[in-house]
C-alpha atoms as one frame of an Amber mdcrd trajectory, in Angstrom:
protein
  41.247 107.433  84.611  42.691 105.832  81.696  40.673 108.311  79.316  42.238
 111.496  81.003  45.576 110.075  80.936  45.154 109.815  77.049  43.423 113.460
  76.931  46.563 115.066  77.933  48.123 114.697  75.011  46.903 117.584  72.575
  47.446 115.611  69.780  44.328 113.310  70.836  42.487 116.772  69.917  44.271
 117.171  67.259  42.737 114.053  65.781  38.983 114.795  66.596  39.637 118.480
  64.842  41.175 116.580  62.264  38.621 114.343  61.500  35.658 116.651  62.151
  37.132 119.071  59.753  37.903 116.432  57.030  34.968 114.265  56.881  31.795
 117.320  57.926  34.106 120.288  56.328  33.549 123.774  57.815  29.528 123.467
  57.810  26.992 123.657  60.265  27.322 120.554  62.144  31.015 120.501  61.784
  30.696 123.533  63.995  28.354 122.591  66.655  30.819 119.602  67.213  33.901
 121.674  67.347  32.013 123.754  70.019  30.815 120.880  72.167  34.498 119.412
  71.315  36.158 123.113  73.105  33.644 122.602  76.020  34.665 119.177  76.817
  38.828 120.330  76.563  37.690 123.203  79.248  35.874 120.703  81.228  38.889
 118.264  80.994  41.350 120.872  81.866  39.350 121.672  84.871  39.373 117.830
  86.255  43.058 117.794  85.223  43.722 120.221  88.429  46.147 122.193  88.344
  49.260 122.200  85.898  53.078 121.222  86.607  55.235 123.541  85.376  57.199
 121.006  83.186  53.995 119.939  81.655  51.520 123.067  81.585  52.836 123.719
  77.898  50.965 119.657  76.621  48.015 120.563  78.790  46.832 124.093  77.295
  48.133 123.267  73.786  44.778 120.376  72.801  42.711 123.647  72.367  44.337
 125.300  70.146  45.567 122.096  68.191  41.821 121.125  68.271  40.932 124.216
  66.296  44.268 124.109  63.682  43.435 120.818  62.793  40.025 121.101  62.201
  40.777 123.917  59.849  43.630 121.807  58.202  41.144 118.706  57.839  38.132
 121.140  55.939  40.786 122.979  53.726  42.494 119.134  53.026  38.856 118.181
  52.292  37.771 121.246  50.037  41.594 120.737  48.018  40.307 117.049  47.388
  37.087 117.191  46.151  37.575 120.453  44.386
């Protein structure tokens, strides 16, 4: 339980998006894992149970970090090489 304890915290999604979008860039692959990356947040949020009001805001907020930071990482990544 260790591993769901760390998952609520969005910035742990943050991270993956971060490095899937800096390392693969915004291509094919980068996009299948950003998919099977949003599956697994729904699938977490629906073994997390149900939200406490104090802390609904740090459970539904990995998703959309996920998705900033992956665009963050491939537009870091295409300012870099270019």
């Amino acid at each position: 339980m260790y591993l769901m304890t760390v998952l609520r915290f969005p910035f742990v999604w943050g991270l993956f998006g971060f490095i899937i979008g800096a390392f693969l860039g915004a291509n094919n692959t980068s996009v299948i894992l950003l998919t099977l990356l949003l599956v697994g947040f729904l699938i977490f949020m629906k073994l997390a149970g149900p939200a406490e009001e104090k802390k609904e805001g740090l459970l539904f907020s990995g998703g959309p970090i996920l998705i900033i930071a992956w665009i963050i990482g491939f537009m870091i990544k295409g300012l870099v090489l270019n």
